[in-house]
C-alpha positions in Angstrom: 138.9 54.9 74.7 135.7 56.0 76.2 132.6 56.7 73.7 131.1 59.8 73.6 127.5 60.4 74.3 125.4 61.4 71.3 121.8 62.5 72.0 119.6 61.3 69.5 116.5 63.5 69.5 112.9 60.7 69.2 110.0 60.9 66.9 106.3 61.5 68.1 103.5 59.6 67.0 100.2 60.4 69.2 98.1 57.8 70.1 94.8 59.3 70.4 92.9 56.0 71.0 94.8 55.6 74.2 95.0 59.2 75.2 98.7 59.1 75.0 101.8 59.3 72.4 104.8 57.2 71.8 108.4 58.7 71.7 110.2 56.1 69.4 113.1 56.0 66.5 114.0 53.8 64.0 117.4 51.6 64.9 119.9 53.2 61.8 120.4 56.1 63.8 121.7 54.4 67.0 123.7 52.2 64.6 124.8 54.7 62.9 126.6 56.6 66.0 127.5 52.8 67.5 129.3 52.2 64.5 131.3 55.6 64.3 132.4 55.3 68.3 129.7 56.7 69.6 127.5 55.6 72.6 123.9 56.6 71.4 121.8 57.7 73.7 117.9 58.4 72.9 116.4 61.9 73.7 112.6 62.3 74.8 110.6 65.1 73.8 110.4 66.9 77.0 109.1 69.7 76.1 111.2 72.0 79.1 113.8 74.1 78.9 115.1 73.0 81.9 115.5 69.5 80.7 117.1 70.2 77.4 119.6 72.8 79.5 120.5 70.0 82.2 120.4 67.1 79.7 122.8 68.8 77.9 125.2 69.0 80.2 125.7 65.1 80.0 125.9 65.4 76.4 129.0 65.4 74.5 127.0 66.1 70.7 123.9 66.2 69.4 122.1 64.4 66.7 118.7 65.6 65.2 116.7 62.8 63.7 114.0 63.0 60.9 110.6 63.2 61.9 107.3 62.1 60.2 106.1 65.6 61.2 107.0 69.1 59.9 108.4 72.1 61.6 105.3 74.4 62.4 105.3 77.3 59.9 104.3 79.9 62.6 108.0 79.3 63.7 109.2 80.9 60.8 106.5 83.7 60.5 104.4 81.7 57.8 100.8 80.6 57.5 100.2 76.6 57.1 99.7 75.8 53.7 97.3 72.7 53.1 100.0 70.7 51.5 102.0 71.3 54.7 102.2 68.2 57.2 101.5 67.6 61.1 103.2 69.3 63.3 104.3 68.5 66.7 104.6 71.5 69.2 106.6 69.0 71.3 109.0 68.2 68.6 109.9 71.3 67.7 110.6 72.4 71.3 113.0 70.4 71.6 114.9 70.2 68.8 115.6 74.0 68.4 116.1 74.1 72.2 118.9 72.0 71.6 119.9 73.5 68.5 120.2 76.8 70.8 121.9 74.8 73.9 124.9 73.0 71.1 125.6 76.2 70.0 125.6 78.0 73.7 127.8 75.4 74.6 129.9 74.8 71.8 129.2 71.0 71.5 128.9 69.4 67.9 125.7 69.3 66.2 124.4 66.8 63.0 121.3 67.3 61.7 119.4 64.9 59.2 116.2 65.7 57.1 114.2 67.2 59.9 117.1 68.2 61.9 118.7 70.4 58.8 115.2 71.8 58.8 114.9 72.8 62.2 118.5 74.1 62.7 117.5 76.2 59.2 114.3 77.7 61.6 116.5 78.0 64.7 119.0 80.2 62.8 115.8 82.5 60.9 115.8 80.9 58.1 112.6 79.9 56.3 111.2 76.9 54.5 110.0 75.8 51.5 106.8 73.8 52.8 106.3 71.6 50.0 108.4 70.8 47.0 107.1 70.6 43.5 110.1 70.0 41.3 111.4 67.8 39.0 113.0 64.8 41.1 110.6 63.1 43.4 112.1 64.0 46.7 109.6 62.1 49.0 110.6 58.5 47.4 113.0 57.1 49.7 114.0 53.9 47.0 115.1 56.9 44.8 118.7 58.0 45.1 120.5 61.2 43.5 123.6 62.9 43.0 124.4 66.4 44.9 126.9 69.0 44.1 129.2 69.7 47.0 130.8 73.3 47.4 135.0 73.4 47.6 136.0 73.9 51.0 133.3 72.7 52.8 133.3 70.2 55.7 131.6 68.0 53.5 134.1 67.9 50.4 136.8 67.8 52.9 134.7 65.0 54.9 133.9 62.8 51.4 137.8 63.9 49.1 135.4 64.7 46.3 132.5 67.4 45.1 129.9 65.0 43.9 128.4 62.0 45.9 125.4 59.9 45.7 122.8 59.9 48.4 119.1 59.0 49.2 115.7 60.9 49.5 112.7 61.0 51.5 111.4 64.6 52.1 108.8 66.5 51.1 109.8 70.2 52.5 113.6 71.3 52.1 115.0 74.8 52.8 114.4 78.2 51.6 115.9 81.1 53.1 119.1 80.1 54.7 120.1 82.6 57.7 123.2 84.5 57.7 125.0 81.9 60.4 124.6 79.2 57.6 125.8 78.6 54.2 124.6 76.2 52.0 127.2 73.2 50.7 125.3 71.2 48.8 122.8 71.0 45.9 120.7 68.2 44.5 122.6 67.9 41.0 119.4 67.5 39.6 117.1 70.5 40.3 119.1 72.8 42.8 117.1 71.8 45.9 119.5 72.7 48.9 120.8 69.4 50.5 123.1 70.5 53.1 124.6 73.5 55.2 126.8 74.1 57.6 127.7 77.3 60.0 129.7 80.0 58.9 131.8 79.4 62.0 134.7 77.6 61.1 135.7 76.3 64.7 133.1 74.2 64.9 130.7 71.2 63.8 127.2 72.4 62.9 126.3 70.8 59.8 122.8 69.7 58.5 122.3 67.1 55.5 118.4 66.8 53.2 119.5 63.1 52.8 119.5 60.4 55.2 122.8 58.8 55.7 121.6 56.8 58.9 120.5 54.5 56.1 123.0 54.1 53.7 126.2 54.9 55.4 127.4 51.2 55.1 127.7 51.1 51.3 127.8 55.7 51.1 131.5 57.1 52.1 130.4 60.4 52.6 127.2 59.3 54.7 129.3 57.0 57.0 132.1 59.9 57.3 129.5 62.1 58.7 129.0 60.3 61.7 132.6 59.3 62.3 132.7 63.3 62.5 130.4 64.0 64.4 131.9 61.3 66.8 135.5 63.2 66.6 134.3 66.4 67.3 132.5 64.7 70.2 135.5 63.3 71.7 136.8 66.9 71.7 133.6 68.7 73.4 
């Protein structure tokens, strides 16, 4: 059976010193999708609409990777606060270009850490730009439990309502837009940890945590990208 092509949307890390800037990823994700059937395919940040628009016409889903940067606040009608990280106009572009473009064309759409940010922003939705609560959500050794709501893909996806996964974010979401709904909460202080459209014909779903990591040993984490792959098949 031929694999589907996932785009997997690259980091940015500039590189002053040589007047340029490196478009790179860590390996779990591409793993990740090889593992679930997928043929993972990396996605530059081209910051053109005209790429996004044609690339995804070769695309059969869509996979937004974390970033080491953060969604720029003026996307959401905010003002930077200090504890607020670097943004990357590039970045941004292109994810919620292609958050735009999934939804235009009804392909499937998985968005981790960053990527459940940015399809939060794409949507209207607002975020919280730096957490200060209990659990220490920027420690990525540290892992949790979440609270998954009934009927959601994600209880459906994991045949249970609670499940353990990982952390490593300083920012989560605040205001989730009407095209959302949240389906899942960190057991331990309420910070949102997943969502998913409000359309029920399609894949759109955005976790906090990171299963490119720890689907291997996580159910739920590894079932994610087997879905995502499914859906895929079907685009």
């Amino acid at each position: 059976m031929k694999r589907p092509l996932i785009g997997i949307t690259c980091r940015l890390e500039p590189k002053p010193q040589y007047n340029t800037a490196w478009h790179y990823l860590q390996r779990e994700y591409s793993e990740a999708v090889w593992n679930a059937g997928g043929l993972p395919v990396l996605v530059p940040l081209i910051a053109e609409e005209a790429y996004t628009r044609e690339l995804m016409t070769h695309l059969d889903g869509v996979l937004l990777s974390g970033s080491s940067s953060d969604v720029d606040p003026a996307r959401y009608g905010e003002s930077k606060q200090v504890e607020c990280g670097p943004t990357h106009a590039e970045r941004d572009a292109v994810d919620l270009s292609m958050i735009h473009l999934a939804l235009e064309t009804h392909k499937p759409l998985l968005g981790i850490c960053f990527g459940v940010q940015a399809m939060n922003v794409a949507l209207g939705g607002t975020l919280i730009q730096h957490l200060t609560v209990p659990l220490k959500h920027d420690d990525r050794e540290i892992r949790h439990n979440v609270d998954v709501e009934a009927g959601s893909v994600l209880e459906k996806l994991g045949g249970g309502r609670k499940f353990l996964v990982n952390t490593s974010h300083h920012q989560a979401l605040d205001r989730v837009p009407a095209g959302l709904r949240v389906t899942a909460r960190s057991s331990t202080d309420g910070v949102i940890e997943a969502v998913e459209t409000t359309d029920a014909g399609r894949f759109l779903v955005g976790v906090q945590w990171h299963p490119e990591r720890i689907y291997k040993e996580e159910h739920l984490s590894r079932a994610l990208f087997e879905e995502l792959v499914r859906q895929a098949r079907r685009s």
